[in-house]
C-alpha positions in Angstrom: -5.8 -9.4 -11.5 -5.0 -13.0 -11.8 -6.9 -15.8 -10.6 -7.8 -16.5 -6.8 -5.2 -19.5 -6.6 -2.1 -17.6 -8.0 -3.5 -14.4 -5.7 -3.5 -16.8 -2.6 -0.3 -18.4 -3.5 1.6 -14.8 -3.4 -0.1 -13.9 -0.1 1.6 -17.0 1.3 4.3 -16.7 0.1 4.7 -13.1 1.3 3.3 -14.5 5.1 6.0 -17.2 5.1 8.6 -14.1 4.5 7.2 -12.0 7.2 7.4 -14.7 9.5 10.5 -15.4 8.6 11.6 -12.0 9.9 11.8 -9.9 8.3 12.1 -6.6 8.8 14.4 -4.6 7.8 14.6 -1.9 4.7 15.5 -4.3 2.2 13.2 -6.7 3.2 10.6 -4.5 2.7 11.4 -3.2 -0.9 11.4 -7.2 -1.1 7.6 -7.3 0.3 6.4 -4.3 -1.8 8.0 -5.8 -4.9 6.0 -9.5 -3.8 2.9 -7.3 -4.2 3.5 -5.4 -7.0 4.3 -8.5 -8.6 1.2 -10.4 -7.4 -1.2 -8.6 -9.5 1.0 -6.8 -11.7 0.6 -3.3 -10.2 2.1 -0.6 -11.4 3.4 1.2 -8.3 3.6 -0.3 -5.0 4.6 2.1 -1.6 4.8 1.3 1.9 4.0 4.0 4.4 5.2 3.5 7.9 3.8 6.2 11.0 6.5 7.9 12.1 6.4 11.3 14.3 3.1 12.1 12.9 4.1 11.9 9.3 3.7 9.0 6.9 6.9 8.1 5.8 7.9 5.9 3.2 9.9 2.9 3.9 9.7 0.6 0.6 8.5 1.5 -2.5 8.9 -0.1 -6.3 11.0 0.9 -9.3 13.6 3.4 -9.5 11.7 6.7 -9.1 10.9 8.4 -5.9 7.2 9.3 -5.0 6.4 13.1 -4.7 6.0 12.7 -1.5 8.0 10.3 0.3 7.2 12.1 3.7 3.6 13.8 4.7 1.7 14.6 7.2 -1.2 11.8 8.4 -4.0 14.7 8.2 -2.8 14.7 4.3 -4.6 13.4 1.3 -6.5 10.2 0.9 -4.0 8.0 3.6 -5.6 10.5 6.3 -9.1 9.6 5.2 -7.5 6.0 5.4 -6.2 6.4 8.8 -9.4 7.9 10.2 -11.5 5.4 9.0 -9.3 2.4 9.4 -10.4 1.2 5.7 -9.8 1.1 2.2 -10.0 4.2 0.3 -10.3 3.3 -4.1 -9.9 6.9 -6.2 -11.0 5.6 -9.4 -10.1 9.0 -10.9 -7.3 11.1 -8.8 -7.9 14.1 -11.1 -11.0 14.2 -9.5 -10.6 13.5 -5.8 -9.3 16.9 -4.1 -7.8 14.6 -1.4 -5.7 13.8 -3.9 -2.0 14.6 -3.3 0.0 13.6 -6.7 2.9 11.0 -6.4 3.8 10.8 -10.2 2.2 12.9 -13.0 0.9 9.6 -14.9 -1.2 8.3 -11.9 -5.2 8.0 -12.8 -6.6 5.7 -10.2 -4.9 4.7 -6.6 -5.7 2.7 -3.8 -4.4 3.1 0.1 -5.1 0.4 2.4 -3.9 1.4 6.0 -1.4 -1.3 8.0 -3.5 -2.5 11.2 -2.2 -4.4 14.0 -4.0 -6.8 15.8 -4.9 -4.2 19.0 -6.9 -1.8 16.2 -3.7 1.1 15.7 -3.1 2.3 12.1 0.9 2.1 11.8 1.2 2.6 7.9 -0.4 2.1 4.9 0.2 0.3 1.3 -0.5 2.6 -1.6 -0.7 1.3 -5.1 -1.1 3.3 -8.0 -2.3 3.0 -12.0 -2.0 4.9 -15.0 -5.3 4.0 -15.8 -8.4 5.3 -14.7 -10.6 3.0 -12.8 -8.0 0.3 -12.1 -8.6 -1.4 -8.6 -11.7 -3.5 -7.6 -12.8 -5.1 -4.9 -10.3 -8.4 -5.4 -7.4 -5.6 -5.1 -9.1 -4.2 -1.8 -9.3 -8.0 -0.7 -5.6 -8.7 -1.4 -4.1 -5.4 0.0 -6.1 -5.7 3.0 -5.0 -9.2 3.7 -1.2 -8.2 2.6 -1.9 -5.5 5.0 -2.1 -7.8 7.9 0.5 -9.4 7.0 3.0 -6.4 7.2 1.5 -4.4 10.1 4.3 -7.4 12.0 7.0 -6.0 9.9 6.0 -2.1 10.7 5.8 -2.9 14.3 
């Protein structure tokens, strides 16, 4: 992760672009590519609630996730939803929770999309090929991107 400065730079920059406006598909590939590119993630995807199913509406790179719908009693974004916090897998291989996105993934983190009145309406999910990737500086930053985005999943 880079230093705190650069980290707080991004998060600005992506706040100035949500109040901005935006909203729409395209501007949210834009936001999940703004994190991505913050800390040099691998894999960025944005969940949005939808019908009882998290549903992806912005994602990084070229190939789709395994699951770009699922249900919200699913995998570790339920345990996300339910508790209304941050769930680090430092090994997926070993979390039964687990529901595989691409065959490489070692280590995720899922970081549900809050609004201000308490409901989860998404989630962020970023994944590494490498086992034990996130800390608690990536939990810091996705949270605070989180509540940035929760106005664009409105």
């Amino acid at each position: 992760m880079e230093a705190t400065g650069e980290i707080g730079k991004r998060l600005q920059e992506l706040g100035a672009f949500v109040l901005a406006g935006a909203k729409k598909p395209d501007h949210l590939c834009t936001m999940a590519e703004m994190i991505r590119a913050a800390c040099d993630y691998r894999w960025v995807g944005i969940y949005k609630i939808i019908r009882g199913d998290f549903v992806i509406v912005a994602k990084t790179g070229k190939c789709p996730p395994a699951y770009p719908r699922f249900p919200i009693t699913q995998g570790l974004a339920a345990t996300a939803l339910e508790s209304k916090q941050a769930v680090i897998v430092a090994d997926v291989h070993k979390d039964p929770r687990y529901l595989p996105t691409f065959g490489s993934t070692q280590s995720e983190i899922v970081v549900p999309v809050i609004t201000e009145a308490s409901k989860v309406v998404g989630l962020i999910d970023v994944e590494s090929e490498k086992i034990n990737a996130f800390t608690e500086n990536d939990r810091d930053f996705l949270e605070h991107t989180a509540f940035l985005i929760a106005h664009a999943l409105k």
